[in-house]
Steps between C-alpha positions, in 0.01 A plus 500: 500500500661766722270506755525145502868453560549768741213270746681177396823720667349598776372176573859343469610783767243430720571144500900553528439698804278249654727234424810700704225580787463111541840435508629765678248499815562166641858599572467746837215223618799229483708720674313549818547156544818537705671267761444676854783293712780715521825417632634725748904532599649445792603751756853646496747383707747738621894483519691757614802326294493202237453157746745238533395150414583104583450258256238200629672163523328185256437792247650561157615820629202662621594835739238654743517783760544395827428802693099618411192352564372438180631243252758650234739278266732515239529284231623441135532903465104610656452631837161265599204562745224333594144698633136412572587159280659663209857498359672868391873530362692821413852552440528709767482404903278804593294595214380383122296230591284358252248173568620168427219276345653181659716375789841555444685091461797584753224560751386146623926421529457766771450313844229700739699483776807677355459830730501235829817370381636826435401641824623186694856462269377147418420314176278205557754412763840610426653860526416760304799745407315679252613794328363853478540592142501918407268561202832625336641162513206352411419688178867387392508175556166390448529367178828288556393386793164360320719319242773323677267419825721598681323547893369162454843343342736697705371597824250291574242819546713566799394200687742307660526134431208533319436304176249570223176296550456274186285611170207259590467627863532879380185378214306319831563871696408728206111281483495531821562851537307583209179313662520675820529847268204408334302481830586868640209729540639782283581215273161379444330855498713618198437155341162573579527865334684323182205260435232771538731701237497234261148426523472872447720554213324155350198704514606771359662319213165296423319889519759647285462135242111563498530878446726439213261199347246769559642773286598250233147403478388861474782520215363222330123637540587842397698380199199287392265787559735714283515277221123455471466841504787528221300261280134655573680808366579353199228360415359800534725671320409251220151523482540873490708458222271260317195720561717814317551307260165434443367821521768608255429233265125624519548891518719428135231262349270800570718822361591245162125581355497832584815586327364309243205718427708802531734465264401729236342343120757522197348716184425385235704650162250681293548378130493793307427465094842543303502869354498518158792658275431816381549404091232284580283694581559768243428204256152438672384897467604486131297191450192649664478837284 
């Protein structure tokens, strides 16, 4: 019975072991399977001292730098920058920038031709007196400028006789805008590079879905396994039982004559004839003389 139970533990062991080795193999294989597009920054732009900005009439107070050559705004608190058809924000003007997943909405309110207008003093027709903000100013006044509207309410963006174009014109510009956005080259390649990542991480997703189906079938196996193997044990453990038993049975039907013959006879009493009193037998000489 010792023997016996120390195998049946052993087994169990085994099988535990085997069970973790399952489990815990399929995880390094699901994470090779990695997404290889990586998104790069863009380069820094230098300033030897914070820029000055103008805000960009027909906007909800959207600010840009005027003087660079690559395209930097400010708006509702974030520093923005497009590159190579992606979208980065930071809170800071010349560093911190962290990828966008999406095209900011103040962006298609933005008219293309705003740095020909500022160049030439001329909105869409009329002068241009626009205003070169300091960063100081701007990172004070920001906020209450957002709320109260007050470039577009107040001065006009800083174009003279100038008035607002209505809400279903600045809805006919932003499609517009957005459609000829949608039809850059950089534009399409990252789209490009987004729908090859999703197909990608779709992939990996149905790899990482089968792997886990996988395992839980190799759970389900090796728990089956284990619990025919539990009850071959004990069944076996029950015949072994049943044959002791026998044999114990039969070893005691054996030894029950044998301790039967040598159990040792009882005597007998030897009955001895009474002794005789000794006047009687004084009476019995006399007689005889």
């Amino acid at each position: 019975m010792t023997d016996n139970g120390g195998n049946r533990m052993k087994r169990l062991l085994f099988g535990t072991i085997l069970l973790a080795l399952v489990i815990a193999v399929p995880v390094p294989m699901m994470a090779q399977v990695s997404v290889n597009i990586g998104i790069g920054l863009p380069p820094p732009v230098a300033f030897q001292a914070p820029p000055d900005v103008i805000v960009i009439p027909d906007t909800n107070n959207v600010y840009a730098v005027p003087g660079i050559d690559v395209d930097l705004f400010f708006w509702n608190g974030w520093w923005w920058r497009p590159w190579q058809g992606r979208w980065y924000r930071s809170r800071y003007y010349n560093r911190g920038w962290g990828y966008y997943n999406n095209v900011p909405s103040f962006y298609f309110d933005v008219d293309p031709g705003w740095r020909g207008y500022y160049r030439d003093r001329n909105w869409n027709g009329h002068p241009w007196n626009y205003e070169q903000i300091p960063n100081q100013r701007l990172k004070q006044n920001w906020k209450s400028w957002n709320n109260n509207r007050y470039w577009e309410r107040q001065a006009t963006w800083g174009v003279q006789g100038y008035k607002p174009r209505p809400q279903q014109q600045r809805q006919e510009l932003r499609q517009q805008r957005q459609q000829q956005y949608q039809q850059r080259p950089e534009i399409q390649h990252h789209q490009q590079q987004r729908q090859q990542q999703h197909q990608q991480q779709e992939r990996v997703q149905q790899q990482r879905q089968q792997q886990q189906e996988r395992v839980q079938e190799q759970r389900q196996q090796q728990h089956q396994q284990q619990q025919r193997q539990q009850q071959q044990e004990r069944v076996q453990e029950q015949r072994q039982q049943q044959h002791q038993q026998q044999r114990q049975q039969q070893q005691e039907r054996v030894q029950q004559p044998q301790r039967q013959e040598q159990r040792p006879e009882v005597q007998q009493p030897q009955h001895s004839q009474p002794q005789r009193k000794p006047e009687r037998e004084q009476e019995e000489k006399n007689d005889r003389k």
